[in-house]
DODRENTI-915665 format. One record per residue: residue number from 1; z, x, y of N, C-alpha, C in turn; residue in three letters. Coordinates in steps of 0.1 Angstrom, whole numbers, plus 5000, padded with zeros to 4 digits. Layout:
N
{NUM, {Z, X, Y}, {Z, X, Y}, {Z, X, Y}, "Ala"}
...
***
This chain:
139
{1, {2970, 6078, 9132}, {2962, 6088, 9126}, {2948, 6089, 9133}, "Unk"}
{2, {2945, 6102, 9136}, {2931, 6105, 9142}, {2921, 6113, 9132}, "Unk"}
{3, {2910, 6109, 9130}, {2898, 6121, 9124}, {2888, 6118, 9127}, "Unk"}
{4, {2881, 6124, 9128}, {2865, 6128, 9131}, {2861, 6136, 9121}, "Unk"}
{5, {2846, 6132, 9119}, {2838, 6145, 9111}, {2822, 6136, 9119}, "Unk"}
{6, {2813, 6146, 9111}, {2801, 6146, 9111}, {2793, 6140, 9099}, "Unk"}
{7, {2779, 6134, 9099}, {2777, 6126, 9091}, {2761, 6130, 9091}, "Unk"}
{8, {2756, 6133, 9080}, {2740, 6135, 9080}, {2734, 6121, 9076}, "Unk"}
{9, {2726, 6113, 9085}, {2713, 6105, 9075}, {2700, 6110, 9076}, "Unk"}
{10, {2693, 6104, 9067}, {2680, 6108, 9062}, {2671, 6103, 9068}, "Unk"}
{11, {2661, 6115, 9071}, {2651, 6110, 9081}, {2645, 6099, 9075}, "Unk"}
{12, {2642, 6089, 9086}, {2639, 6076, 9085}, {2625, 6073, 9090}, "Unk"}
{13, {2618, 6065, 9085}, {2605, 6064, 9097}, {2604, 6051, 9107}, "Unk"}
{14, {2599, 6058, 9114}, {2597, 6043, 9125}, {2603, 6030, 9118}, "Unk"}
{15, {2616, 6022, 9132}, {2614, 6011, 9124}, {2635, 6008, 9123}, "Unk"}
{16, {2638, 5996, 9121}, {2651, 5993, 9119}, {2658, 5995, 9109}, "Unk"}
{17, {2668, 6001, 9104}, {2672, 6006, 9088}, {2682, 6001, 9089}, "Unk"}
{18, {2690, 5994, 9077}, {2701, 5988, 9075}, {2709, 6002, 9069}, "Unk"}
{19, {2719, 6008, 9078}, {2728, 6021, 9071}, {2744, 6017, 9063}, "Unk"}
{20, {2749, 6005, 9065}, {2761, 5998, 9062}, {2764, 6010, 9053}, "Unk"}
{21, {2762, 6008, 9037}, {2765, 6012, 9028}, {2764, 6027, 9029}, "Unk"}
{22, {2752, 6037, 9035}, {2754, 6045, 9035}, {2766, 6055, 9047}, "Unk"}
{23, {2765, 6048, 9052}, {2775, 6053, 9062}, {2787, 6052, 9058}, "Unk"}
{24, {2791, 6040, 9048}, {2806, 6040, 9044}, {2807, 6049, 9034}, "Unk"}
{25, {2793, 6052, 9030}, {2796, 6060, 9014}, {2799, 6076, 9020}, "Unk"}
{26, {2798, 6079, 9029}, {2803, 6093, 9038}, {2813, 6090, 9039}, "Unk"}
{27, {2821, 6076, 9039}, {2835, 6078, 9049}, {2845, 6072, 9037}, "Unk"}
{28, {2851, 6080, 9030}, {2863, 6076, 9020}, {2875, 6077, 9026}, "Unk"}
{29, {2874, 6083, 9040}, {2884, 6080, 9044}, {2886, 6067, 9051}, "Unk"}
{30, {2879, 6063, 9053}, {2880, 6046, 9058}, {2894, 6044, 9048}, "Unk"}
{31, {2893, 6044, 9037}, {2901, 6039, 9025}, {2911, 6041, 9029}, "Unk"}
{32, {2917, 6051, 9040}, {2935, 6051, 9040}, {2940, 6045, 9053}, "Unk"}
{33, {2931, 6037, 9059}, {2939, 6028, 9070}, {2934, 6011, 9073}, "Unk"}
{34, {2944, 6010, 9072}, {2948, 5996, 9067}, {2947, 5985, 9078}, "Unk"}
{35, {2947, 5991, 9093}, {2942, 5985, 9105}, {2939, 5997, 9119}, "Unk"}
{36, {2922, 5995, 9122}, {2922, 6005, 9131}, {2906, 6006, 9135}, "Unk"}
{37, {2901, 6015, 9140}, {2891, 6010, 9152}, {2884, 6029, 9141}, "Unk"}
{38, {2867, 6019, 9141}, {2859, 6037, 9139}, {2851, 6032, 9151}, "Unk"}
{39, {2845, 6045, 9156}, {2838, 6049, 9163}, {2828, 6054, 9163}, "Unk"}
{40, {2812, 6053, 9162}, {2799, 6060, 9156}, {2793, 6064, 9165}, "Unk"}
{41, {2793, 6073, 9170}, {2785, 6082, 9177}, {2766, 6088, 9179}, "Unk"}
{42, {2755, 6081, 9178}, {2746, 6089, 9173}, {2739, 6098, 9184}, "Unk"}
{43, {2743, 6116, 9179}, {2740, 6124, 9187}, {2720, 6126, 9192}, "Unk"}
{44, {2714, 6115, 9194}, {2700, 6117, 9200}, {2701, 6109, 9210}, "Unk"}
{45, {2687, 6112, 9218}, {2683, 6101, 9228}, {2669, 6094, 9223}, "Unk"}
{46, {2661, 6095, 9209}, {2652, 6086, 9209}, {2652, 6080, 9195}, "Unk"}
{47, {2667, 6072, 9193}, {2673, 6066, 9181}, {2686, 6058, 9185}, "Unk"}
{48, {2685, 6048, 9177}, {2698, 6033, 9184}, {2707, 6035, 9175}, "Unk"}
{49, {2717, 6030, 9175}, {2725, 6018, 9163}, {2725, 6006, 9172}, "Unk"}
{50, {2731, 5997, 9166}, {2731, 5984, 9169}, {2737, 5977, 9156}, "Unk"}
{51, {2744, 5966, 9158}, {2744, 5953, 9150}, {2739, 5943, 9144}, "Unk"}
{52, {2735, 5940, 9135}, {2723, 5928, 9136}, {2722, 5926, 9120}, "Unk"}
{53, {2716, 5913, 9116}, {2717, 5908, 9103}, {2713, 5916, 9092}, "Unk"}
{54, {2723, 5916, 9084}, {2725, 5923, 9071}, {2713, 5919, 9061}, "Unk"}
{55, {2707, 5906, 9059}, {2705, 5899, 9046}, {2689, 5897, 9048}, "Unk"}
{56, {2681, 5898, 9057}, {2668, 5893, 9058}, {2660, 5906, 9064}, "Unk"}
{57, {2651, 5908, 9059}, {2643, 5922, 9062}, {2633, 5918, 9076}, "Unk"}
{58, {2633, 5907, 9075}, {2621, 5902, 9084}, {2629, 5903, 9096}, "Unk"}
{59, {2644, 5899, 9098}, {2649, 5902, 9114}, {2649, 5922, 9119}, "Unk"}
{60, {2647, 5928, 9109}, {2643, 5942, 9107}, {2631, 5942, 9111}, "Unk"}
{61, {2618, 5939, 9111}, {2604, 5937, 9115}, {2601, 5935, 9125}, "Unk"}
{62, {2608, 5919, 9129}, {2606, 5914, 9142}, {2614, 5922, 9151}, "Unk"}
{63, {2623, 5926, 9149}, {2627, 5937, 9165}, {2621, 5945, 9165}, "Unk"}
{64, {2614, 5952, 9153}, {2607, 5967, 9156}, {2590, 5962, 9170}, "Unk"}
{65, {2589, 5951, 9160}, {2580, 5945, 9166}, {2581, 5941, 9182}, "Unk"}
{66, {2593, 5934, 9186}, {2595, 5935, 9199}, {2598, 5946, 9210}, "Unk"}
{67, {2603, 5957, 9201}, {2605, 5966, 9209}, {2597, 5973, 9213}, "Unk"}
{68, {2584, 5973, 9201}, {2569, 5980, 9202}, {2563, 5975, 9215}, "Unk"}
{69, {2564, 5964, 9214}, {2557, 5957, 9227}, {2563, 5954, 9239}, "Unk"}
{70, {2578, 5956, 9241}, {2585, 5961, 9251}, {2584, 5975, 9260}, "Unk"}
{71, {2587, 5982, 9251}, {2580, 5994, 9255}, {2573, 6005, 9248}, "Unk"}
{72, {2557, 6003, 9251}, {2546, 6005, 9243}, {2543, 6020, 9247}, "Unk"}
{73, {2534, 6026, 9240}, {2529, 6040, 9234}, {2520, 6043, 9251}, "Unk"}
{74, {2517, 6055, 9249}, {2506, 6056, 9259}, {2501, 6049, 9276}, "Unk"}
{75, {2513, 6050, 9280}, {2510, 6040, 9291}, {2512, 6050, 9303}, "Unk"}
{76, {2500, 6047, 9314}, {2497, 6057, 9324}, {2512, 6064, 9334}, "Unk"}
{77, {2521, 6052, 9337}, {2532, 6051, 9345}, {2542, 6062, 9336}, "Unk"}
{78, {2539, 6069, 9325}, {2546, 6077, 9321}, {2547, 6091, 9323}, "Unk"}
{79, {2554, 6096, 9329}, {2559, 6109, 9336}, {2559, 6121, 9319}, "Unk"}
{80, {2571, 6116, 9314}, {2573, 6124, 9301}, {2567, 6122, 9288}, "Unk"}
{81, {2554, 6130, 9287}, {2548, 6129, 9281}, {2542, 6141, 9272}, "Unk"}
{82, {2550, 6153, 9271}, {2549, 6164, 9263}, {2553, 6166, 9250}, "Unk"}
{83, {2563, 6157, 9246}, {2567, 6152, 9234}, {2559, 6146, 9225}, "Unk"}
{84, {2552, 6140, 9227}, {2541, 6127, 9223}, {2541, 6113, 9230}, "Unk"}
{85, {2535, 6106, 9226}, {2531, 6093, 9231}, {2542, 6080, 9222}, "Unk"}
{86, {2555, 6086, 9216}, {2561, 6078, 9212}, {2576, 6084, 9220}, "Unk"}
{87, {2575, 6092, 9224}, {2587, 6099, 9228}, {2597, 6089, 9244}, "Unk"}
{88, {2584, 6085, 9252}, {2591, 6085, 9258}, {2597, 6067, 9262}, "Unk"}
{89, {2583, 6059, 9254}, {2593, 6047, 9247}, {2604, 6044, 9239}, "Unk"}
{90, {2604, 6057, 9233}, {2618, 6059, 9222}, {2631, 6062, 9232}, "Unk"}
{91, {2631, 6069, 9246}, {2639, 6073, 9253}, {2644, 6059, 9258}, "Unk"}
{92, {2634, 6049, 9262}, {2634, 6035, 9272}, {2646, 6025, 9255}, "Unk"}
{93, {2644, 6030, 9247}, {2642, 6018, 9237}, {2660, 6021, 9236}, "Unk"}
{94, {2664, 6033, 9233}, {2680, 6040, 9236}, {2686, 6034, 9245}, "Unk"}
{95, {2685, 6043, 9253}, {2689, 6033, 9268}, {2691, 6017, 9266}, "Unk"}
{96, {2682, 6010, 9261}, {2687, 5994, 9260}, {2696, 5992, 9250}, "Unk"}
{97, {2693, 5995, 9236}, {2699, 5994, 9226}, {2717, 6002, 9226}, "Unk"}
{98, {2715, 6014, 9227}, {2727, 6027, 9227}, {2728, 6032, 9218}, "Unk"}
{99, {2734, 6046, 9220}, {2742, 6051, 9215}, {2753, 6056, 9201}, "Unk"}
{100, {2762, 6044, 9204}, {2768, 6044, 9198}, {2781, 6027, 9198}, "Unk"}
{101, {2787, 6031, 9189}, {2796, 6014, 9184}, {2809, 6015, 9180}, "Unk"}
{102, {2813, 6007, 9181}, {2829, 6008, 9179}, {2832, 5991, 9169}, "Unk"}
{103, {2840, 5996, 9158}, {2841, 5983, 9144}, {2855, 5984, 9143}, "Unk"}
{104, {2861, 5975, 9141}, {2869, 5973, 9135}, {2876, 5977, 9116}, "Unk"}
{105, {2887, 5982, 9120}, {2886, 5987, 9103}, {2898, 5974, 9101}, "Unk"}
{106, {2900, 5971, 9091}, {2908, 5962, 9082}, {2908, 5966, 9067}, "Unk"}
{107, {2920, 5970, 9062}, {2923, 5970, 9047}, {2912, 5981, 9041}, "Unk"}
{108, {2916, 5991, 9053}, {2899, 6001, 9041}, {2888, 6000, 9046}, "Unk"}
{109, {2885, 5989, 9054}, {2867, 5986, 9055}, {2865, 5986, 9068}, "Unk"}
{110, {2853, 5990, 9070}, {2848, 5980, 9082}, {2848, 5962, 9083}, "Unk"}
{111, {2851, 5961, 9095}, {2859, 5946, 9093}, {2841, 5942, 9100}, "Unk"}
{112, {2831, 5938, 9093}, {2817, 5929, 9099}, {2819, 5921, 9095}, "Unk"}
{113, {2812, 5909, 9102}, {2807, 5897, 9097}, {2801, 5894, 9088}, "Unk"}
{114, {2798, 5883, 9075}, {2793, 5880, 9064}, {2781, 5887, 9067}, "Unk"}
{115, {2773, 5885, 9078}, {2759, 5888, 9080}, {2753, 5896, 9088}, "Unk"}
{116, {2764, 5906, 9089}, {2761, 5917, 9101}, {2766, 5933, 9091}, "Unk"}
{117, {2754, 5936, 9098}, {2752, 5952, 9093}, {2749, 5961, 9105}, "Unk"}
{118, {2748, 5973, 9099}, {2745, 5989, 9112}, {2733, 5995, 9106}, "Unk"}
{119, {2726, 5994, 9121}, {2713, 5997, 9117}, {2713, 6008, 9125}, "Unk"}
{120, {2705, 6017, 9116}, {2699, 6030, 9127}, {2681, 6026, 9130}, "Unk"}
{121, {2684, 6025, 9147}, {2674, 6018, 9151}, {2661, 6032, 9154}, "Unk"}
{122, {2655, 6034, 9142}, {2643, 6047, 9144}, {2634, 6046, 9156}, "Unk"}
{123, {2633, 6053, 9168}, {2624, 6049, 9176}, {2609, 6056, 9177}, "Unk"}
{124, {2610, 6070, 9169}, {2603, 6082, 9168}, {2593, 6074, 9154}, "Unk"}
{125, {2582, 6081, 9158}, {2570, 6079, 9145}, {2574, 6089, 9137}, "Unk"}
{126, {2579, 6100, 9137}, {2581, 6113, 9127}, {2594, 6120, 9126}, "Unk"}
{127, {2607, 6110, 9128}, {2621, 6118, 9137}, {2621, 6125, 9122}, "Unk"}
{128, {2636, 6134, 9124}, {2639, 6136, 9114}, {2655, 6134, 9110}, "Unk"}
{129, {2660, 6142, 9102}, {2674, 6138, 9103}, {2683, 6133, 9113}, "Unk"}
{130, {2695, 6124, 9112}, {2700, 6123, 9124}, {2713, 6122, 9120}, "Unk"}
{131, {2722, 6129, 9130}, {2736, 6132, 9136}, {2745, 6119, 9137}, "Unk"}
{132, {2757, 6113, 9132}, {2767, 6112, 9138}, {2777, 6112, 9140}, "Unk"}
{133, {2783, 6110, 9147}, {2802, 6117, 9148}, {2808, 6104, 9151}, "Unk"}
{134, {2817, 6106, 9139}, {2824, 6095, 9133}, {2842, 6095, 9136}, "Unk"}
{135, {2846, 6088, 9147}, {2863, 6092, 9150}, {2868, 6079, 9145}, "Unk"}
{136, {2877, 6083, 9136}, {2888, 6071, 9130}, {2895, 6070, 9136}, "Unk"}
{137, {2904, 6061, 9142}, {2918, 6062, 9147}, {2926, 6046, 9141}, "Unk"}
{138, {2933, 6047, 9137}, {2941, 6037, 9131}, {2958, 6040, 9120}, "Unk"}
{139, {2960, 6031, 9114}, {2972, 6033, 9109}, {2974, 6029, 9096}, "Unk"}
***
């Protein structure tokens, strides 16, 4: 079985979001395959997903934190800069992080780790809603 659809979340502000629950709560169809692979799509270039600990808010902090100072606001060597002054470390911050992810389904669910969750990685001071396209394939 194949499907795809499309998925709205809520604009988020700057910063690491734990989406686990919300993102499953869009997908009831998870619930009719019993072994199989999703695939998360997110349609921007200055917004992540990623993997990373479910249970502690502070591992949420500290990367926002590292990536702030990875690649910082305002800096002369920046070409693209019509967007604002967070735009085009938000572009640098994609690029490392990505895209998009691919999980394992088991018995209905996303098959994660005790301690691993999906984060939408906000890179924008003011983004707004964000896109993703969601392909099930399994059996």
């Amino acid at each position: 079985m194949w499907f795809q659809k499309h998925i709205q979340l809520q604009a988020k502000p700057r910063g690491f979001h734990l989406l686990t629950a919300e993102i499953a709560g869009q997908l009831p169809e998870l619930g009719r395959i019993s072994v199989g692979l999703a695939h998360f799509f997110l349609q921007h270039t200055s917004a992540s997903l990623a993997i990373n600990e479910n249970a502690d808010a502070d591992v949420r902090r500290d990367l926002e934190s590292y990536f702030s100072r990875l690649a910082p606001e305002n800096q002369s060597y920046y070409s693209h800069t019509l967007e604002g002054p967070d735009d085009m470390p938000a572009h640098i911050k994609t690029v490392i992080l990505g895209s998009s992810l691919t999980l394992p389904i088991c018995k209905g669910r996303l098959d994660l780790g005790v301690w691993q969750g999906i984060y939408l990685c906000e890179h924008r001071n003011h983004a707004g809603k964000r896109s993703i396209v969601v392909t099930l394939n399994g059996e």
